[in-house]
TIFIMI-877473 format. One record per residue (C-alpha): residue number from 1; residue in one letter; x, y, z. Coordinates in steps of 0.05 Angstrom, whole numbers, plus 5000, padded with zeros to 4 digits. Layout:
BEGIN
+-----+------+------+------+------+
:  nr : rest :    x :    y :    z :
+-----+------+------+------+------+
: NUM :    a :    X :    Y :    Z :
...
+-----+------+------+------+------+
***
This chain:
BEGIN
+-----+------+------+------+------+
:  nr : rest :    x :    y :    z :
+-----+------+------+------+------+
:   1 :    x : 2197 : 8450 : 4991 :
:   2 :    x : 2185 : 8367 : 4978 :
:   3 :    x : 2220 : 8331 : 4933 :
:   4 :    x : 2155 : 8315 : 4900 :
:   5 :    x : 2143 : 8394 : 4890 :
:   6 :    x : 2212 : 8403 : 4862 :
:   7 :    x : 2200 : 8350 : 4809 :
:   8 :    x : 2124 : 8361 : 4790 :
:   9 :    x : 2111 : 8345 : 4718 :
:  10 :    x : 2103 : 8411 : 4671 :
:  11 :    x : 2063 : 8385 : 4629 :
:  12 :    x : 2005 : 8436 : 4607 :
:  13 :    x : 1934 : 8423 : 4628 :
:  14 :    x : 1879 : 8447 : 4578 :
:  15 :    x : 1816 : 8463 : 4618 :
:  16 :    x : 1850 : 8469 : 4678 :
:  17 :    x : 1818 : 8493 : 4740 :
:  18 :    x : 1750 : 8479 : 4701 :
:  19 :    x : 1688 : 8441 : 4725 :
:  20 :    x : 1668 : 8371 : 4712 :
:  21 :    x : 1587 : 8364 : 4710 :
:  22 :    x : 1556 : 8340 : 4766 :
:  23 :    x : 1507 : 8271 : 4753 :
:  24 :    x : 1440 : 8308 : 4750 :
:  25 :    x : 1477 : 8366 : 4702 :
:  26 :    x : 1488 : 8306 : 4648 :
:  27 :    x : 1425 : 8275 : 4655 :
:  28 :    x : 1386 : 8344 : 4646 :
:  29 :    x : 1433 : 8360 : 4598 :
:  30 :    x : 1413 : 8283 : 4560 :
:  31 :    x : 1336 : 8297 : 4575 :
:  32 :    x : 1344 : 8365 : 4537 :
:  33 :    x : 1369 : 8330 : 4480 :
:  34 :    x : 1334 : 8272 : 4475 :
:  35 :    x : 1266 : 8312 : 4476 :
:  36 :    x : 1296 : 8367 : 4417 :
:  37 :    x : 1309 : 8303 : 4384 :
:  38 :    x : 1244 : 8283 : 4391 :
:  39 :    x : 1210 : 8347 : 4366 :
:  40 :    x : 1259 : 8348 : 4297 :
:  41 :    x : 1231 : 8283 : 4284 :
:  42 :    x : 1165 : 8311 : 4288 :
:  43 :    x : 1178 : 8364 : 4245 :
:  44 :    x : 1222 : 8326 : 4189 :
:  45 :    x : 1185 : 8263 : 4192 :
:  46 :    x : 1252 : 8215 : 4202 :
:  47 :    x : 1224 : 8168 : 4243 :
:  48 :    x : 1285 : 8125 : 4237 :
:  49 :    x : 1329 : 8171 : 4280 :
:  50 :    x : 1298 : 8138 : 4351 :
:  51 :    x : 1278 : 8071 : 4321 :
:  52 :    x : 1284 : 8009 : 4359 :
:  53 :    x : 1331 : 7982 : 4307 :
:  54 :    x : 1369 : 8044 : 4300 :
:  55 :    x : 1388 : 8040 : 4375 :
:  56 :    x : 1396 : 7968 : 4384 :
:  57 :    x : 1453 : 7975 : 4314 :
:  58 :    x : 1483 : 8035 : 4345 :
:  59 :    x : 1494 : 7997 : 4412 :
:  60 :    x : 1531 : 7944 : 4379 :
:  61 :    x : 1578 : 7991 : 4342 :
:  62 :    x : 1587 : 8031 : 4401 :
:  63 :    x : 1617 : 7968 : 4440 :
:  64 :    x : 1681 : 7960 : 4405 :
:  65 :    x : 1695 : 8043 : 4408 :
:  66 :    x : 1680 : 8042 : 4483 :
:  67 :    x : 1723 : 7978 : 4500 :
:  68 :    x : 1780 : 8015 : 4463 :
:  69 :    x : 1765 : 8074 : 4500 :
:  70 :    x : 1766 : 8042 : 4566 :
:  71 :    x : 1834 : 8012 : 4545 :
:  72 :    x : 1857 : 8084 : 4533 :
:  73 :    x : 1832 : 8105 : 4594 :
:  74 :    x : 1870 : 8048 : 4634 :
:  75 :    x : 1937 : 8066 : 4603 :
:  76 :    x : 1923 : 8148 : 4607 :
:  77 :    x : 1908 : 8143 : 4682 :
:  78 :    x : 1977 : 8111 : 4699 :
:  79 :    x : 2015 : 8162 : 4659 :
:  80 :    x : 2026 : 8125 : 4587 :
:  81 :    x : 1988 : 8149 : 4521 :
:  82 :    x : 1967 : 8102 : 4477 :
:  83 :    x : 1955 : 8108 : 4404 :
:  84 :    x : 1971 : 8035 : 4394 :
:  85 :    x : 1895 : 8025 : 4410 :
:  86 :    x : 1883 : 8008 : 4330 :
:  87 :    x : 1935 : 7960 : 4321 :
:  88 :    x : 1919 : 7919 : 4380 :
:  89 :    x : 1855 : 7923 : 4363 :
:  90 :    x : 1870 : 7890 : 4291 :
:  91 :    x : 1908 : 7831 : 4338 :
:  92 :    x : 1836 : 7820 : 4376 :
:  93 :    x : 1798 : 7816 : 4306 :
:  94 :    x : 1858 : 7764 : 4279 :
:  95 :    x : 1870 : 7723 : 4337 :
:  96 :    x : 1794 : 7720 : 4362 :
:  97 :    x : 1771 : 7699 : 4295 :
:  98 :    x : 1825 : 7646 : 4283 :
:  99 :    x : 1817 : 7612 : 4345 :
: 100 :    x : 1730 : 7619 : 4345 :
: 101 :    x : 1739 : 7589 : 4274 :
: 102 :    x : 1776 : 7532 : 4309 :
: 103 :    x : 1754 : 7522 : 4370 :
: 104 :    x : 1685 : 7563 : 4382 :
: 105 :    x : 1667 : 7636 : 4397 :
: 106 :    x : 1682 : 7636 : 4472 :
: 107 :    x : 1758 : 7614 : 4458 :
: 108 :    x : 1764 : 7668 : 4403 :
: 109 :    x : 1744 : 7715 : 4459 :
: 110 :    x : 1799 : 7685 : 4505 :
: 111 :    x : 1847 : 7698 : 4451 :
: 112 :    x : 1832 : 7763 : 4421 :
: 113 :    x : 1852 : 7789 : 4491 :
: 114 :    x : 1899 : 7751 : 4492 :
: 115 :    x : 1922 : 7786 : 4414 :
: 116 :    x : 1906 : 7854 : 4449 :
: 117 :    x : 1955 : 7837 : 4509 :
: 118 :    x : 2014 : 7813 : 4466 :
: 119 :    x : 2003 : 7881 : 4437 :
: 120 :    x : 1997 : 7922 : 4497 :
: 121 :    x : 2065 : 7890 : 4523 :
: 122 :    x : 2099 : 7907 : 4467 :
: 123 :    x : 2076 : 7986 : 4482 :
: 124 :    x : 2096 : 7979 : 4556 :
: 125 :    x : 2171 : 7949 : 4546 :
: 126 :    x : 2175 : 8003 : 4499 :
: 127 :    x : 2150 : 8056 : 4533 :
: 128 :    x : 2160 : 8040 : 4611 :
: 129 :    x : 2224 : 7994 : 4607 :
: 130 :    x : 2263 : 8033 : 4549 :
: 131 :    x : 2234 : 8113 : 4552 :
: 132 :    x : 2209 : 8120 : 4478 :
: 133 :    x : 2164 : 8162 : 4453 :
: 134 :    x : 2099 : 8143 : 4471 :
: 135 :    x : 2068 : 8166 : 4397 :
: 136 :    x : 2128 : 8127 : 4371 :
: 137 :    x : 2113 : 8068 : 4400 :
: 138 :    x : 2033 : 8071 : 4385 :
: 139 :    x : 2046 : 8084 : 4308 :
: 140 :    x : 2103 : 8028 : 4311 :
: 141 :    x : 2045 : 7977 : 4340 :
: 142 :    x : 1992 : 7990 : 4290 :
: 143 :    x : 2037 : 7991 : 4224 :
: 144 :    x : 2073 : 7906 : 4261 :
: 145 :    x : 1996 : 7891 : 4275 :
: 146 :    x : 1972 : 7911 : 4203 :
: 147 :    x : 2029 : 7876 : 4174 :
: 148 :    x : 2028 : 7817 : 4218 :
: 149 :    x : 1958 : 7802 : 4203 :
: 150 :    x : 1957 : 7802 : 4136 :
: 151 :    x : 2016 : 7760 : 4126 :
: 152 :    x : 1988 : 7699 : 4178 :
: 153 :    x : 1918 : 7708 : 4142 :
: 154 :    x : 1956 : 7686 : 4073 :
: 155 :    x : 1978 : 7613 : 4102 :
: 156 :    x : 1914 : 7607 : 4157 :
: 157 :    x : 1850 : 7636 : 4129 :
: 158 :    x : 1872 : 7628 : 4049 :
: 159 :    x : 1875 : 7546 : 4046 :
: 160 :    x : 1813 : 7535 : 4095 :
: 161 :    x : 1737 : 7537 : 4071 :
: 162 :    x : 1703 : 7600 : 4054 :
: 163 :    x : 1762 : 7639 : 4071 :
: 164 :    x : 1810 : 7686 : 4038 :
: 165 :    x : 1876 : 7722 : 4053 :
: 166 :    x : 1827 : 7778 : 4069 :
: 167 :    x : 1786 : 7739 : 4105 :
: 168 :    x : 1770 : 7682 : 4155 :
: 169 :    x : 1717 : 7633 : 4147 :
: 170 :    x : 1651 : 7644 : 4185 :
: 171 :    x : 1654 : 7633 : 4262 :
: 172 :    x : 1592 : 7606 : 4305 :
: 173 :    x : 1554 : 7658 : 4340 :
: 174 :    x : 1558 : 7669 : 4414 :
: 175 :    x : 1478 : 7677 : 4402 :
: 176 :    x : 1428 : 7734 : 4430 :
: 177 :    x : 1374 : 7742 : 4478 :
: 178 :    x : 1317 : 7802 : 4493 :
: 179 :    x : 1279 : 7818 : 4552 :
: 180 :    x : 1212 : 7769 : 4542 :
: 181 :    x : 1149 : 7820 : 4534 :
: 182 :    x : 1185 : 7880 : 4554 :
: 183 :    x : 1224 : 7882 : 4474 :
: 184 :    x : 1161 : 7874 : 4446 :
: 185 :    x : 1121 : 7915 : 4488 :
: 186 :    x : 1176 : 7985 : 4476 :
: 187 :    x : 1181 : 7960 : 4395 :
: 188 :    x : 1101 : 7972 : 4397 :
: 189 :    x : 1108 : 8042 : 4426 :
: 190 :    x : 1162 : 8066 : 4389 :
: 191 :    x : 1119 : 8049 : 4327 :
: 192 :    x : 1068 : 8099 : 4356 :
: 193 :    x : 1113 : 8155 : 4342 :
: 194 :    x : 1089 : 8192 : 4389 :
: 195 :    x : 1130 : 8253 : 4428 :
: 196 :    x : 1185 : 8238 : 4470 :
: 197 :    x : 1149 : 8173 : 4496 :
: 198 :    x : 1160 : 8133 : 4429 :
: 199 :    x : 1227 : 8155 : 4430 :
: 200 :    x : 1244 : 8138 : 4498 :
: 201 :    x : 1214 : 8062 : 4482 :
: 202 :    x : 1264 : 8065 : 4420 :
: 203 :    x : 1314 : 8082 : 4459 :
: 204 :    x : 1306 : 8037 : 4512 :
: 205 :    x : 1287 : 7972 : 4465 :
: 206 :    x : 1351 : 7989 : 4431 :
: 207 :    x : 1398 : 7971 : 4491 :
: 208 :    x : 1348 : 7905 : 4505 :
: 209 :    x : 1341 : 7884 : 4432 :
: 210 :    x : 1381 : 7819 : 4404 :
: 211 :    x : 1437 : 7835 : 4463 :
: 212 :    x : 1502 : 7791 : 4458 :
: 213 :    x : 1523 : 7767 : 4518 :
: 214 :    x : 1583 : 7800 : 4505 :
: 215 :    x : 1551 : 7865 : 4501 :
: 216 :    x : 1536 : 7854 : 4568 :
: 217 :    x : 1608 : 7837 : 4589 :
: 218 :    x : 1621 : 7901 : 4565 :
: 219 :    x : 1576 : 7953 : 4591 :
: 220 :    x : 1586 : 7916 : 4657 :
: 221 :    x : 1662 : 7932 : 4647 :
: 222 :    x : 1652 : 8011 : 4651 :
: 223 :    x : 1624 : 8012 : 4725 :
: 224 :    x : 1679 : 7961 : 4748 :
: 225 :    x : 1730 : 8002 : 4707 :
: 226 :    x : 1704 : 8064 : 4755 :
: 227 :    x : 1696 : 8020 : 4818 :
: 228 :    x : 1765 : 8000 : 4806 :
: 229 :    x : 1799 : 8058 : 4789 :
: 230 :    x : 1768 : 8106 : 4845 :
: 231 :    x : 1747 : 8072 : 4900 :
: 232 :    x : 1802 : 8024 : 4914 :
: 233 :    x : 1874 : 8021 : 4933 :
: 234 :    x : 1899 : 7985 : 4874 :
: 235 :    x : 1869 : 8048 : 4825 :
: 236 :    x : 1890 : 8105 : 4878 :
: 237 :    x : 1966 : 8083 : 4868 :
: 238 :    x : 1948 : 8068 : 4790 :
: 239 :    x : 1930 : 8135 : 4778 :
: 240 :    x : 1982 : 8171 : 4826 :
: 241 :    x : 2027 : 8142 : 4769 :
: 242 :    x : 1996 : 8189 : 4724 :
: 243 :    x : 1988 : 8251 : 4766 :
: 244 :    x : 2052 : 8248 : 4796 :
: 245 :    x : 2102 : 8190 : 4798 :
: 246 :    x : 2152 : 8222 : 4829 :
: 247 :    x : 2112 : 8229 : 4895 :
: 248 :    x : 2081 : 8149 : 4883 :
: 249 :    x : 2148 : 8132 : 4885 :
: 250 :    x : 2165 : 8174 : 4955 :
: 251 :    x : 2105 : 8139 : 4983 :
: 252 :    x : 2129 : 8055 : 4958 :
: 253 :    x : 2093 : 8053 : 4899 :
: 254 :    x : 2124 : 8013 : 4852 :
: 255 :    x : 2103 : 8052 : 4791 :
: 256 :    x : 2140 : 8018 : 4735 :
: 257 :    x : 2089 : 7949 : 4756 :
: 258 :    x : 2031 : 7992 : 4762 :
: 259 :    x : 2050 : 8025 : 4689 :
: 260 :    x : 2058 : 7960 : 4658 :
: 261 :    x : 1990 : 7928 : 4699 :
: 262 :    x : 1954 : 7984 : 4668 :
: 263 :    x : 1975 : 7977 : 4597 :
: 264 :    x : 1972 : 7899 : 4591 :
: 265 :    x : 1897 : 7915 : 4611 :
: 266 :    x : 1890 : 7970 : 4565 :
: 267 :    x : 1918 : 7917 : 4502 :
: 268 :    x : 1864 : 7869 : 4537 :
: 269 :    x : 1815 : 7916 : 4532 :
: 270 :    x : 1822 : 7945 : 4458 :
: 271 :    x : 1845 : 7859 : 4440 :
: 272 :    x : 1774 : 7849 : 4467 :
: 273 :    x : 1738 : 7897 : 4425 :
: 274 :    x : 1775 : 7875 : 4365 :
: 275 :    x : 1744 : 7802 : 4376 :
: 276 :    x : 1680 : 7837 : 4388 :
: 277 :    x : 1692 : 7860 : 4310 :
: 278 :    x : 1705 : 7791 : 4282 :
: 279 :    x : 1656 : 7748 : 4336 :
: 280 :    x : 1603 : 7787 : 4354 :
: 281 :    x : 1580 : 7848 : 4300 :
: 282 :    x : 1609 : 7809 : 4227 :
: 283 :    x : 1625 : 7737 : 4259 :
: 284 :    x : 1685 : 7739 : 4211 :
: 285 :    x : 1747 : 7767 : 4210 :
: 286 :    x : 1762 : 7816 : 4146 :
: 287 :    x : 1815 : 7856 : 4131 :
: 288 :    x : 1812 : 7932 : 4155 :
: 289 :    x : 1751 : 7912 : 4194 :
: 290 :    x : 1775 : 7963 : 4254 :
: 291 :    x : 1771 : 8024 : 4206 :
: 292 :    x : 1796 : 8071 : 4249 :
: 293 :    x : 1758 : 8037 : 4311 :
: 294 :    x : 1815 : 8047 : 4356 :
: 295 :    x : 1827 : 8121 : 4344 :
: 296 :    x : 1754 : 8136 : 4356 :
: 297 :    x : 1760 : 8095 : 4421 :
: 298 :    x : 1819 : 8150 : 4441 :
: 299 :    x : 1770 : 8208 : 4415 :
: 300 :    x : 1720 : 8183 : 4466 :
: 301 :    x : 1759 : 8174 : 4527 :
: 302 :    x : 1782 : 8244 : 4517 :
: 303 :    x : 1709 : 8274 : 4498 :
: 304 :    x : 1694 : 8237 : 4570 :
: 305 :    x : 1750 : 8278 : 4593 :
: 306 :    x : 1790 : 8215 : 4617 :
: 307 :    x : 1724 : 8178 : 4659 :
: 308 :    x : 1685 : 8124 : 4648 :
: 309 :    x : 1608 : 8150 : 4647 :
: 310 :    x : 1639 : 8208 : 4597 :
: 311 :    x : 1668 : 8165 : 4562 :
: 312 :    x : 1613 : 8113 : 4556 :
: 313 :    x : 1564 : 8174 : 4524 :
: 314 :    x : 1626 : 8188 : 4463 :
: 315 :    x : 1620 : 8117 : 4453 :
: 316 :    x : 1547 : 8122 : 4454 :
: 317 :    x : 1551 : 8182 : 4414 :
: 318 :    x : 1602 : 8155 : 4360 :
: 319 :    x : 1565 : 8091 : 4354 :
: 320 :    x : 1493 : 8125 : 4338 :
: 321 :    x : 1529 : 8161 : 4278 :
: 322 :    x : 1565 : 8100 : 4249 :
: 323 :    x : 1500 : 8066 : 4255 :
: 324 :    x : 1474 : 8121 : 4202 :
: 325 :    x : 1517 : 8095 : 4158 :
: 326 :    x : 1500 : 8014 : 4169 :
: 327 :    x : 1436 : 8030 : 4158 :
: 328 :    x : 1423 : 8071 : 4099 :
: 329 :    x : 1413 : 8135 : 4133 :
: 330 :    x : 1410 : 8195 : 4084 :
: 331 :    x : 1345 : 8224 : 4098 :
: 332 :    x : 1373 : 8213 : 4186 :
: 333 :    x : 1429 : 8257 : 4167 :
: 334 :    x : 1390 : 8302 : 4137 :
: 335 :    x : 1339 : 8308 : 4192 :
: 336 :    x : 1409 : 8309 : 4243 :
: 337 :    x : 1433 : 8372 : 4204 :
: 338 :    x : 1381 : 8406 : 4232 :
: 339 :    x : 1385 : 8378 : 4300 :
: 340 :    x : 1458 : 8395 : 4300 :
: 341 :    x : 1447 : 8478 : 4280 :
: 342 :    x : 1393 : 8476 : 4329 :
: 343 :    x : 1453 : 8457 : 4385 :
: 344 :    x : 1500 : 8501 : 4356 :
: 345 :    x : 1446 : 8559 : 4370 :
: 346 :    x : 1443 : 8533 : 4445 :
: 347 :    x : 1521 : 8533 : 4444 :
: 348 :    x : 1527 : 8600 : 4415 :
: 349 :    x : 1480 : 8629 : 4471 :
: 350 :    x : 1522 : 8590 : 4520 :
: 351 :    x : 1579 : 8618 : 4498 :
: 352 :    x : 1558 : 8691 : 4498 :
: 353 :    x : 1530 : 8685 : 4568 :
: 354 :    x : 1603 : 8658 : 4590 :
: 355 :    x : 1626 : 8721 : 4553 :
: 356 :    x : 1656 : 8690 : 4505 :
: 357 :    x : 1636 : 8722 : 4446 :
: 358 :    x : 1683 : 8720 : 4381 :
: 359 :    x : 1673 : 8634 : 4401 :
: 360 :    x : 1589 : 8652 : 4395 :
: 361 :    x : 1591 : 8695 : 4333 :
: 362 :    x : 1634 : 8638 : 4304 :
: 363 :    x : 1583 : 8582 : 4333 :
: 364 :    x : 1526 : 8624 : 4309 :
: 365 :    x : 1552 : 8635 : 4234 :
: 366 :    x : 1566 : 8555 : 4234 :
: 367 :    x : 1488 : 8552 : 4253 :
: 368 :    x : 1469 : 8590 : 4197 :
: 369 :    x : 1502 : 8558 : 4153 :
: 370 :    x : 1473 : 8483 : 4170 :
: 371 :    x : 1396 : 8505 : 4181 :
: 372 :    x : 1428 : 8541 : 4101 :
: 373 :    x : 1441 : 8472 : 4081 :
: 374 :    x : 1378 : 8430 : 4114 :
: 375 :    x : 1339 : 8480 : 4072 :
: 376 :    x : 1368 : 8480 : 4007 :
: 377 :    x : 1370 : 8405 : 4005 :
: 378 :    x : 1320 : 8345 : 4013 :
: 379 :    x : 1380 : 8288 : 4029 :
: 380 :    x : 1457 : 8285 : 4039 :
: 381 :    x : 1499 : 8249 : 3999 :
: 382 :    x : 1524 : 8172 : 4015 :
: 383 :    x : 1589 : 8206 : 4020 :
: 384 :    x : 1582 : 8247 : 4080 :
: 385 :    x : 1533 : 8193 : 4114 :
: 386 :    x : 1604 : 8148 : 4107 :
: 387 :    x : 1633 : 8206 : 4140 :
: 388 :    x : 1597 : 8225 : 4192 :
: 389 :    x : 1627 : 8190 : 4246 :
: 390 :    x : 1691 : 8218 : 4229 :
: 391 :    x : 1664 : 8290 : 4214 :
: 392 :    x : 1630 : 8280 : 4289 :
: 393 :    x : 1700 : 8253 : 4321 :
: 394 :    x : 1732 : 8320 : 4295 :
: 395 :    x : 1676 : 8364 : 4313 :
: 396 :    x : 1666 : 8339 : 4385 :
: 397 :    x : 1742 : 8343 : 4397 :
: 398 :    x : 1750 : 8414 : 4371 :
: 399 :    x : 1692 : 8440 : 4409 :
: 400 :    x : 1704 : 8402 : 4477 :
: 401 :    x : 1785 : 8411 : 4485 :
: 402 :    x : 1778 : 8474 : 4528 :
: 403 :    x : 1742 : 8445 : 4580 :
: 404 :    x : 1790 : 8377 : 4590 :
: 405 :    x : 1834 : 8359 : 4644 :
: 406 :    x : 1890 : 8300 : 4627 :
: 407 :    x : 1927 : 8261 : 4675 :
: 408 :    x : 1988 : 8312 : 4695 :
: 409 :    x : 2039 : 8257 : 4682 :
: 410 :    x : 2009 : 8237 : 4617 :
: 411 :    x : 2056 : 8216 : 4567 :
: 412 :    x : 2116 : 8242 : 4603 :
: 413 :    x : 2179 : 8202 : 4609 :
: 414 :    x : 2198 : 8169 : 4677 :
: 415 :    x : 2258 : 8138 : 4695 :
: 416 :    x : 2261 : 8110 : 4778 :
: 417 :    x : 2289 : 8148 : 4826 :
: 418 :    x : 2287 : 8213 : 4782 :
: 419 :    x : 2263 : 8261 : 4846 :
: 420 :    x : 2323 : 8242 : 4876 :
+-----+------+------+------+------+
***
């Protein structure tokens, strides 16, 4: 018996053993509910929930969840969790917007990575060099950034023009751009309303419609985050860190670099987002203006089971229902209660045919209950709208986390030289 075997992490594996979806499995599975989508805005009359607008406003609050997540999913792969997502986050809003209020928008980028890094090497000297608690150090990181903030914004942002203590003054736009004829064309379409193909064009104009060029930056960012990670040396010995260390370090890995690599770029990655926050979606900074941003990010990595096209669709998915919310949405919500019991039907039948059946009576009585509650009301209230992406963060966790597999190593301590 190896060395390696002897010292194999125990950490438990929910979902283990269990099947990822194959490409064409997700994009039937995405066809099947983007045309039930279609037909419950046919039958409730919410054209809003494929609009053009809708789409393009979802996209842009999707960004700043998915850059977190892909942060997460950098640190998670070599073997360190990170919950300090939200507080370096909060350094990317601060440090983007002071320095795009100074010196323009592309230099506030520059440093609200820059903000995000500080914060993710903070979280690796913590966690890689001295062994603590990688929740510890997370929760540590976001109470310093929160504090931190607030306490440069009094003597930076209070004193200058249009500013505050809770909040900058306004920063120059990076601009926007569309697709000539082709924005147009799918806005025209989608104002058909007409099934499926309207909402295709809405969904479609949404991710061509007033794009950032730092939109761009990151959607690019998820394929070279899987390029990266998979099909190169570099990420093979990056995520042997978080399978197994032990055996990385029988084989010359030097895992306590490739832990800290991996970290700095997940604070780069959520710093990044944060500036997206400030720059990009509000072009100021304002206190609180992550609400929560950062945890959502972590909530889609692990709906996306720990890879980058999953974890792209949480974002995706997280994004749409904040938009709800940005945009006045209580008749959406409405019609998406009775999207969501029609699912829950599909689930419960899934779940019964996997012979699982105390999970499908459970599902079932659940779908009862919302097609109870689209019928006995015309709208939601503004309160749950406000909730919703929270309500959907808890929702998808609970009904995914049987079917995840983490990195084996994730979150456990390592000290060089252990397997010896």
């Amino acid at each position: 018996m190896t060395t390696a075997t002897l010292a194999k992490p125990q950490a438990q594996q929910p979902g283990k053993g269990s099947r990822r979806l194959s490409l064409p499995a997700v994009l039937l599975l995405v066809a099947g509910v983007l045309v039930l989508t279609s037909a419950v805005r046919l039958i409730t009359g919410a054209d809003g929930i494929t609009s053009t607008g809708q789409m393009s406003t979802a996209l842009r609050l999707a960004v700043p969840i998915g850059l977190a997540g892909l942060g997460g999913l950098w640190a998670e792969r070599a073997g360190v969790v990170n919950i300090g997502l939200e507080g370096m986050m909060i350094l990317g809003t601060w440090f983007g917007a002071w320095a795009g209020y100074q010196w323009g928008p592309w230099t506030g980028v520059v440093f609200g990575i820059a903000g995000g890094v500080l914060g993710g090497i903070l979280h690796a000297v913590a966690t890689v060099t001295f062994n603590v608690n990688h929740i510890v150090s997370g929760v540590a990181i976001n109470i310093l950034a929160l504090g931190t903030t607030r306490y440069l914004s009094k003597f930076t942002f209070e004193n200058a023009p249009q500013g505050s203590s809770k909040q900058s003054p306004p920063i120059d736009s990076l601009g926007t751009f569309d697709i000539p004829g082709l924005s147009s064309a799918l806005n025209t379409l989608n104002g058909k309303h007409w099934f499926l193909v309207s909402d295709l064009a809405g969904l479609l104009g949404g991710l061509i419609t007033d794009l950032s060029p730092l939109t761009v930056v990151a959607i690019a960012l998820v394929p070279v985050t899987w390029y990266v990670l998979w099909r190169t040396a570099f990420g093979l010995r990056l995520r042997s860190c978080g399978e197994n260390p032990v055996a990385a370090e029988s084989l010359g890995v030097n895992v306590y670099k490739y832990k800290y690599i991996a970290v700095i770029i997940s604070g780069g990655f959520a710093g990044l987002g944060g500036a997206f926050l400030s720059i990009v979606a509000s072009n100021v900074y304002l206190d609180g203006q992550t609400a929560g941003r950062g945890y959502i990010g972590l909530a889609a990595m692990i709906f996306g089971n720990w890879m980058p096209g999953g974890l792209a669709l949480g974002a995706g998915l997280f994004g749409y229902t904040d938009s709800l919310n940005l945009r006045g949405g209580t008749t959406n919500v409405h019609a998406l209660i009775l999207l969501l019991a029609i699912l829950l039907v599909f689930g419960a039948a899934w779940l019964a045919w996997r012979k699982k059946y105390l999970p499908a009576v459970l599902t079932l009585a659940v779908s009862v209950l919302m097609f109870a509650w689209y019928a006995g009301t015309n709208e939601v209230p503004k309160q749950v709208v406000t909730a919703t992406p929270y309500l959907v963060t808890l929702l998808v966790l609970a009904l995914s986390a049987q079917s995840l597999r983490m990195p084996k190593a994730d979150g456990q301590p390592y000290r060089k030289g252990q397997g010896k």
